[in-house]
N, C-alpha and C positions, 0 to 999 in steps of 0.2 A: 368223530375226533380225528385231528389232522395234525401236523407238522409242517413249519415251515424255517429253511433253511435259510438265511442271508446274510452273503458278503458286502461290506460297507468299507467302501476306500475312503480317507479324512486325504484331505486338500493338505492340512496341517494340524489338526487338532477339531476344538470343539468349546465351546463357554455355553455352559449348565451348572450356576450357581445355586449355591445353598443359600436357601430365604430363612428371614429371621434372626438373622446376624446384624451387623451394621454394614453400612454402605461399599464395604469392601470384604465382603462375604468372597470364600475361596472358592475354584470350581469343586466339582466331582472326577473321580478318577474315571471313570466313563459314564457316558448318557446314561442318565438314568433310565429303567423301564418304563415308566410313564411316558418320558420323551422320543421311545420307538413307537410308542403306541399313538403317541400325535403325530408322528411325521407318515405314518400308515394313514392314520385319519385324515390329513390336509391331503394327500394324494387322493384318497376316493374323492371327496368333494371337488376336487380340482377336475379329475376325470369324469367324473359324474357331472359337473357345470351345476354342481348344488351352491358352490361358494363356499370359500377359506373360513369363513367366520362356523360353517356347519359343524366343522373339523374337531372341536369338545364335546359337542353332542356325540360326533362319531367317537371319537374316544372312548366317554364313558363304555357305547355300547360294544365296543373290542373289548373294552376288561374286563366286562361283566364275563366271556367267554372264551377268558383267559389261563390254562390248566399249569402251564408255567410258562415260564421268559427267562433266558441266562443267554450269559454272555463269557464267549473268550478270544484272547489277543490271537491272534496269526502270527504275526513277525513284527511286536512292535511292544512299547511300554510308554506307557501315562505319565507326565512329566507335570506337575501341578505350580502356576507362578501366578504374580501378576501383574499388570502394568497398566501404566497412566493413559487415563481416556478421556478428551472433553465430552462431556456429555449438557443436556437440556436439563435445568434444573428446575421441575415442578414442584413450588412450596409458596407457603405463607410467608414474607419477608418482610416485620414488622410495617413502617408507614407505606410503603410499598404496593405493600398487599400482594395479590399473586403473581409469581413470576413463572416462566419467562415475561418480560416486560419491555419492551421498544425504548422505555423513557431511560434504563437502565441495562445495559447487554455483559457489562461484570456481575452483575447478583444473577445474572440468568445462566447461569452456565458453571460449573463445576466440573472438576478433574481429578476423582477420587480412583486408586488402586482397583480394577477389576481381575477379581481369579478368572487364571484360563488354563487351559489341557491342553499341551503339546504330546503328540502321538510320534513317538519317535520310531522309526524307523531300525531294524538290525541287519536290514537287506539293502541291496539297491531298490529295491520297491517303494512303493509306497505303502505305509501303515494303512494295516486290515483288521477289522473285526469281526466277526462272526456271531451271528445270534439265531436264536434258537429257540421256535417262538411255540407252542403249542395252544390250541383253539379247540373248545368242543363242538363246536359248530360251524358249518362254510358257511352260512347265510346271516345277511345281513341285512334288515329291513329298517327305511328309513324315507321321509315323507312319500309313503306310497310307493316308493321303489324297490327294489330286492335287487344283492350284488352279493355275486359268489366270490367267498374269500379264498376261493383256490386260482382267479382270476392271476395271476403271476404280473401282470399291468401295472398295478397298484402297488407292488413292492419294490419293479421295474422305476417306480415315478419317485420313489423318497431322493427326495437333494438336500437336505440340510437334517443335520442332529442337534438341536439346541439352538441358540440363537442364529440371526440371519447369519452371519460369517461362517458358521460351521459347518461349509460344502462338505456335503458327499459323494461320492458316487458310487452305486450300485455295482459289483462285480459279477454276480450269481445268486438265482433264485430257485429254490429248490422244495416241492413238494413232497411231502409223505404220507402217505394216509396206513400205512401197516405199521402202528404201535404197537406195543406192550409194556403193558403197567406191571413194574417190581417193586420187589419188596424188598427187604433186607441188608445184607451190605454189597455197594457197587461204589465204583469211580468212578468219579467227576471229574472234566475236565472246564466245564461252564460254571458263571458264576449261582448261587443258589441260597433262598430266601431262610434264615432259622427262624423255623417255624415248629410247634408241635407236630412230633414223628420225624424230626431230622436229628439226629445226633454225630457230630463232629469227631471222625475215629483217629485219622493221622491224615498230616498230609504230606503227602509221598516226595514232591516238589517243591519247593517255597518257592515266592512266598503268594499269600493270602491275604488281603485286609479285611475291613469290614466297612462300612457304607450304610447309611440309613435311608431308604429312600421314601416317596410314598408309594404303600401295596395299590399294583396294577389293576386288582380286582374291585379297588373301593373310589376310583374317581368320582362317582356316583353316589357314593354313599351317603352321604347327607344333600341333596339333591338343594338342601337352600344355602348352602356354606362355599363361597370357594377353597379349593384344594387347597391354595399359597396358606390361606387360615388354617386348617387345617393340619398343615406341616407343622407352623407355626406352634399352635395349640398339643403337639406331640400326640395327634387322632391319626388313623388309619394310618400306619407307619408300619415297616416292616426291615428289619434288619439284613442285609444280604452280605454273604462272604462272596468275594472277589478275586480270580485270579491274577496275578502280576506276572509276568512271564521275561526272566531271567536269564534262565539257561534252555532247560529243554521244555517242555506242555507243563505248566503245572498239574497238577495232579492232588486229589482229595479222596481219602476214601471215606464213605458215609454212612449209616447203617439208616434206612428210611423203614418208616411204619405209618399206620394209619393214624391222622389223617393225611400225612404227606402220602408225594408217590412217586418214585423212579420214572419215568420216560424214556425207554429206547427207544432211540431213530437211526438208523442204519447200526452203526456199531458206537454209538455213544448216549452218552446219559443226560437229561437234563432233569431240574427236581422243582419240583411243584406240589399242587394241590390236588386234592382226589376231585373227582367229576361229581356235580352235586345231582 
């Protein structure tokens, strides 16, 4: 069991829409979990010369041996809007039939509202986040290869969160392999999944939201279904509260039991899952 630490600088934001809505579905107030764990995943196969397309496959197998995941702001707040995009319109358009179409370039194309997340800034700096990933296992096998995920390379290589626009860049990478799993009540300053054994006591700082995202640990889980269904369908979902960062650290206190578990790394807490 390990911890890893990373700093992610946003360009300007980030678009990680919520699926299952209508065509002008809003972003999320930050990348979801799932979408750290693919941009870890397109980095090994990029570095590994497996190819971008391997990059879900890698996925699943990061969450399978994933103990938590949270997230909090540095010096910055999530601004949620949206704005007018032409985009490629693939659909059935009665006599037509499928478009995009060459005989036709107005039916082919459409300009609906896209949600996006602007990471605003409270420094001269640029907006930071920090995550805070923990993993039961550094190894990672996949067509015949094995790749230590203590490898710092691979977290060094994430550029984008969420769609292609949403540059990153990597500020600091940080290992820890001396955890300890607690119990009882601690503070949080990362975001954390309500799950059986977390219980919400006060939170010290506001503010807080809440976020549905899909649970990091089940991309896999019905191995014939895609996730987007799946979200869809309200399967493998998991509620996370989220810090907003206002004035000073948000701050949560939380009384965690089994089967949750506290995670200390250096002197903070992240909350997850117990080690199966």
């Amino acid at each position: 069991m390990f911890g890893i630490i990373v700093d992610t600088e946003f360009a300007w934001g980030f678009q990680a829409r919520v699926v299952g809505l209508s065509k002008t579905t809003p972003s999320f107030y930050y990348p979801p979990p799932t979408t750290f764990l693919g941009a870890i995943a397109e980095a090994i196969a990029r570095k590994s010369c497996l190819g971008e397309d391997k990059g879900k496959k890698i996925a699943i197998m990061l969450g399978e041996k994933v103990l938590a995941l949270g997230i909090r702001p540095i010096n910055c707040i999530p601004i949620k809007y949206s704005d007018i995009n032409r985009i490629i319109s693939i659909r059935i358009l009665g006599e037509l039939g499928l478009v995009p179409d060459p005989r036709d370039f107005t039916k082919s194309f459409d300009s609906p509202a896209r949600g996006k997340t602007l990471m605003m800034s409270y420094d001269d700096n640029p907006p930071v986040l920090r995550w805070l990933l923990v993993l039961d296992d550094n190894k990672l096998s996949f067509n015949g290869k094995t790749f230590s995920l203590l490898d710092k390379k691979y977290f060094w290589a994430i550029h984008r969160l969420g769609s292609k626009e949403s540059r990153v860049s990597v500020l600091n990478v940080g290992v820890v392999e001396n955890i300890e799993e607690n119990f009882g009540m601690i503070v949080t300053k990362y975001s954390f999944p309500m799950v059986d054994g977390v219980t919400p006591e006060e939170q010290l700082q506001v503010r807080w939201m809440y976020e549905i995202y899909t649970d990091p640990r089940k991309l896999g889980y019905d191995k014939t279904e895609n996730p987007l269904v799946s979200y869809m369908m309200g399967e493998n979902l998991v509620t996370y509260s989220i810090p907003i960062k206002e004035t000073g650290d948000p701050e949560f206190r939380i009384k965690v039991s089994k089967p949750a578990v506290a995670y200390k790394i250096r002197d903070e807490y992240v909350v997850g899952w117990e080690k199966q």
